[in-house]
C-alpha positions in Angstrom: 75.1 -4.7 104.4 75.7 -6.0 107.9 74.6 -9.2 108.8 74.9 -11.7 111.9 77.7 -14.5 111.0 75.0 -16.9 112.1 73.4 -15.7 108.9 76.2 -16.7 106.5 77.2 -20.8 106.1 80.2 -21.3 107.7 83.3 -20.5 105.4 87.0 -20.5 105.0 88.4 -17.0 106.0 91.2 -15.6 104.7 93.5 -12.4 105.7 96.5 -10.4 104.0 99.8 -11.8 104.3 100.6 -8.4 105.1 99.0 -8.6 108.5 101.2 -10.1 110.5 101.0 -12.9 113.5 99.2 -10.1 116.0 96.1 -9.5 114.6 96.3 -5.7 114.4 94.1 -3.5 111.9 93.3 -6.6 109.6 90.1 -7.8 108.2 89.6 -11.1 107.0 87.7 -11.8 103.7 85.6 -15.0 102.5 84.6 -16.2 98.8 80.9 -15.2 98.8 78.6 -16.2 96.2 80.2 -14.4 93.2 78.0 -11.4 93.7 79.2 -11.1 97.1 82.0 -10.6 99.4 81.6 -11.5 103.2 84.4 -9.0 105.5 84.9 -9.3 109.1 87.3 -8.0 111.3 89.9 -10.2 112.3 90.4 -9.5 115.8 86.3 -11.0 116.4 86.0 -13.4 114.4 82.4 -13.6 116.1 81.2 -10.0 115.5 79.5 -8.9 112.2 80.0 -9.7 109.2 80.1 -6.9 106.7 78.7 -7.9 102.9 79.8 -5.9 100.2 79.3 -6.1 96.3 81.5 -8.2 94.4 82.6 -5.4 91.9 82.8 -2.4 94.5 84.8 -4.8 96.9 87.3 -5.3 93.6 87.3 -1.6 92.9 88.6 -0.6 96.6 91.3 -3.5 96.6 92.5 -2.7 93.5 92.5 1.1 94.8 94.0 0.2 97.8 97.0 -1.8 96.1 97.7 1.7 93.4 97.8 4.0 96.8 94.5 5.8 96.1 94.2 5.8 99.6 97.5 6.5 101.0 98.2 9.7 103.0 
């Protein structure tokens, strides 16, 4: 779901340590409501606000840390 960050309290953001001091192709992630996870891209912080699923969010990290999706 997409959704206007004026629609979601404000909240602490956090991105990978992996993602370096520049900004480039990063996201930044929030604690949602524990059904939820708020994702935004890091380089506007005031753009949308993407809202996915708790448990499909956790299924794609946990894919993304095993290499499901590496090249």
């Amino acid at each position: 779901m997409k959704t206007n960050p004026d629609a979601i309290p404000e909240v602490k953001w956090r991105k990978s340590s992996y993602s370096g001091s520049d900004n480039a192709q990063c996201v930044e992630v929030a604690d949602g409501d524990g059904s939820s996870v708020p994702v935004r891209d890091s380089k506007c912080s005031q753009g949308p606000i993407l809202v996915f699923r708790a448990l499909p969010w956790a299924a794609f990290v946990n894919g993304v840390k095993v290499g499901d999706f590496d090249g």
